[in-house]
Residue, then its C-alpha position, 0 to 999 in steps of 0.5 A: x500500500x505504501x508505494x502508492x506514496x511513489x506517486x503521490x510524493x514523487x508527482x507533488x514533490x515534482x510539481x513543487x508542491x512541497x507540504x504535500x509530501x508530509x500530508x501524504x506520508x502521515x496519512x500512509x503512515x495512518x493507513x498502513x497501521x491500521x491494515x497491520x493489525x488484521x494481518x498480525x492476527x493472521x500472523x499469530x494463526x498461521x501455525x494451524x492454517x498451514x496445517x488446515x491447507x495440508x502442509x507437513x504438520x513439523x514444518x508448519x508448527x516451526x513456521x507458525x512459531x517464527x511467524x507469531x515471533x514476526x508479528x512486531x516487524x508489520x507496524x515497523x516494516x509499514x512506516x519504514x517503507x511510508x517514510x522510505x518513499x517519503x525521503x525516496x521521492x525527493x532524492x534524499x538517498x544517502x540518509x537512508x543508506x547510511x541508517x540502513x547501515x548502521x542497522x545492518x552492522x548492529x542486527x550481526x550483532x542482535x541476531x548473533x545475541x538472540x541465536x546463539x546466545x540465548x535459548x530462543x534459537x529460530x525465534x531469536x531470528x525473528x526477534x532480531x528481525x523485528x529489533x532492526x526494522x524498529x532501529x531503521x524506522x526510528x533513526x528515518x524518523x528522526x532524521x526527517x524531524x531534525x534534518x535541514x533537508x525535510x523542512x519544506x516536506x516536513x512541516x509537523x503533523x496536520x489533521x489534513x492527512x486525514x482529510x487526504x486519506x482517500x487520495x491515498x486509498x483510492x491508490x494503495x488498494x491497487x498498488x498492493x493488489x499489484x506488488x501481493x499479486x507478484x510477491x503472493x506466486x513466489x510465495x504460493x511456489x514453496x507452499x505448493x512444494x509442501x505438496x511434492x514427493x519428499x516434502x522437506x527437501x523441496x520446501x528446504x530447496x525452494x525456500x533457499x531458492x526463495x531467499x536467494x531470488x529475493x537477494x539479487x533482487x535488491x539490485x533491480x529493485x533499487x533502480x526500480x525506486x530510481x525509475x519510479x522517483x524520476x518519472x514521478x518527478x518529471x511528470x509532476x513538473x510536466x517533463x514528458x521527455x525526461x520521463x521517458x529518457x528516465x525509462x529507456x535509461x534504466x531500463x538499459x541498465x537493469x538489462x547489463x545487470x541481470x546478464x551479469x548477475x545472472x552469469x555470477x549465479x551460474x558460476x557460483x551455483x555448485x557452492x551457492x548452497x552451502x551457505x544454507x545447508x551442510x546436506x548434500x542433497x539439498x546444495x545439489x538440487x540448489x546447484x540444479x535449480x541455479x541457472x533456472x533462477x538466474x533466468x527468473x532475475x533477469x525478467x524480474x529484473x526488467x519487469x521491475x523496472x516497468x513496475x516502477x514506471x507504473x508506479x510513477x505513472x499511477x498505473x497500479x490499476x493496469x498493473x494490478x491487472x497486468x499482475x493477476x493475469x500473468x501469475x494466476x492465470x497463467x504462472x500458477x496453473x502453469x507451475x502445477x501443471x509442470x510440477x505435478x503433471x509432468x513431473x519436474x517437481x521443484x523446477x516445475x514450480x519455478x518454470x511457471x513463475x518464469x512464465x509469469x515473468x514472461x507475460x509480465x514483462x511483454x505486457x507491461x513493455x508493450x504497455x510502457x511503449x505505447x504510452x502517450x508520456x505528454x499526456x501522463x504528465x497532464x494527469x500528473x497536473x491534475x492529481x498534484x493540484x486535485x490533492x492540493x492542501x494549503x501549506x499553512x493547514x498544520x497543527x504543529 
């Protein structure tokens, strides 16, 4: 929901219309919190769901363990990603790299304390986890508090972030059916894998896969948020061309990275594995399933980029669309029909998400093709001047 804020912020910060960055953000903020709560109940419960949709009853009890243990992280995470977008939008990066840092540096030291040094093992993970996101979060808080770079963005609370609300929701309904849509497949592959012959070693093989995939793909999703920020920005400012370089640009780049990522995968698959497990069976069928993955972060990769034009644009209501159709109805039915019918077990799985991807990125790179960018940056206008608050309308 909060990436509806690449939009909002990106646009309004584009067409100088500075305060409204804050309005937006506190109604994020608002939102988010409020749609935490419903999901850290099914949080707490994911124990006995897992075992309700026929997952090994071992696995699911350690799953629903580490998942009530995560229950914390949902708020942390929600105003992490409203204030990331927040500082995101206005090109404010280094900030949140060095907290991000800093973070990173003191969760080694977390994680080592509540693994290894006290008896809460797994949980101590999940714990840790929490602990960091809370560190990130409030060291982002106090710098946009206390920074000279937030003074025309930040300008104290406003009960006018209420009164923005349905700006937010009327974008953040589709922007996170859009990202779940994507996010919920990948998930959907390792809960398919519980069904597989030899269930544990699947699971195992498809979550160390999981994991890997959501590794490399913190390099495209970085120029992802660059896309998104400078075609918000330039159409908000009314820029039609430099929107459009910003795509081609990116774009181009995202494409060199994925081959070389992708080669680095393949080159390091027959060890890649043991960074996960001591079991040879589980780093072999790591090694097998390697050059599949590499495969899947390229289109990912460049479907990223286009998924961040979208959210530059206001598009989450075509990609939403663009996102059910191309992994519910075609990589999901696709992925089950290769594990299970034919056979491939894990690899099947993960053969449909590359269908997926396939559609995904043919649809939206015909869509990103064809778009009229002098009229986008007509539609940015009026969003920008249609959300419009007066500046003075602050409490404090």
């Amino acid at each position: 929901m909060s990436s509806a804020l690449d939009t909002l912020c990106g646009q309004s910060n584009g067409a100088k219309k500075h305060h409204m960055l804050g309005i937006h953000m506190q109604g994020a903020v608002f939102v988010v919190l409020l749609v935490s709560i419903p999901l850290a109940i099914i949080l707490e419960n994911t124990g006995t769901i897992l075992i309700k949709l026929g997952q090994d009853p071992e696995i699911s009890e350690a799953a629903g363990i580490y998942a009530s243990c995560m229950t914390p992280v949902l708020f942390a995470y929600g105003i992490l990603q409203c204030l990331v977008r927040f500082l995101q939008t206005q090109n404010i990066v280094f900030p949140m790299m060095l907290c991000s840092g800093i973070t990173t540096i003191l969760h080694f030291l977390v994680c080592w304390i509540l693994v290894f040094k006290s008896t809460l093992g797994y949980r101590g993970a999940a714990f840790a986890i929490s602990i960091s996101y809370w560190i990130n979060a409030v060291l982002l808080a106090l710098y946009i508090e206390f920074s000279s770079s937030c003074t025309k963005t930040w300008t104290g609370f406003s009960k006018d972030a209420l009164h923005n609300i349905p700006t937010f929701v009327k974008l953040a309904i589709p922007s996170a059916i859009m990202v779940c849509m994507a996010t919920w497949s990948f998930e959907m592959v390792v809960l398919l894998s519980g069904f597989l012959p030899n269930p544990k070693l699947e699971t195992s093989v498809l979550s160390i896969s999981l994991n890997t995939a959501a590794i490399v793909w913190m390099i495209p999703y970085g120029f992802s948020g660059v896309v998104s920020t400078r075609v918000s920005n330039e159409l908000g400012a009314g820029n039609a061309e430099g929107a459009c370089l910003a795509v081609r640009v990116v774009f181009f780049i995202a494409t060199i990275e994925g081959v070389v990522v992708g080669l680095v995968m393949i080159l390091i698959r027959n060890i890649w594995g043991y960074a996960y497990s001591n079991e040879v069976e589980v780093v072999r069928h790591v090694a097998n399933i390697m050059p599949i993955l590499a495969t899947s972060n390229f289109l990912d990769g460049l479907q990223g980029v286009l998924s961040g034009t979208a959210r530059g644009c206001g598009w989450q209501n075509i990609g939403a669309c663009v996102n059910f159709g191309s992994y519910y109805l075609v990589g999901i039915p696709s992925a089950i029909l290769l594990a299970f019918i034919f056979k491939l077990g894990g690899k099947g799985l993960w053969f449909g998400i590359i269908c997926a991807l396939i559609v995904q990125l043919s649809s939206l790179l015909t869509i990103t093709m064809r778009t009229n960018w002098k009229h986008e940056a007509k539609k940015a206008t009026e969003r920008v001047h249609g959300s419009a608050i007066h500046p003075d309308a602050v409490l404090s």
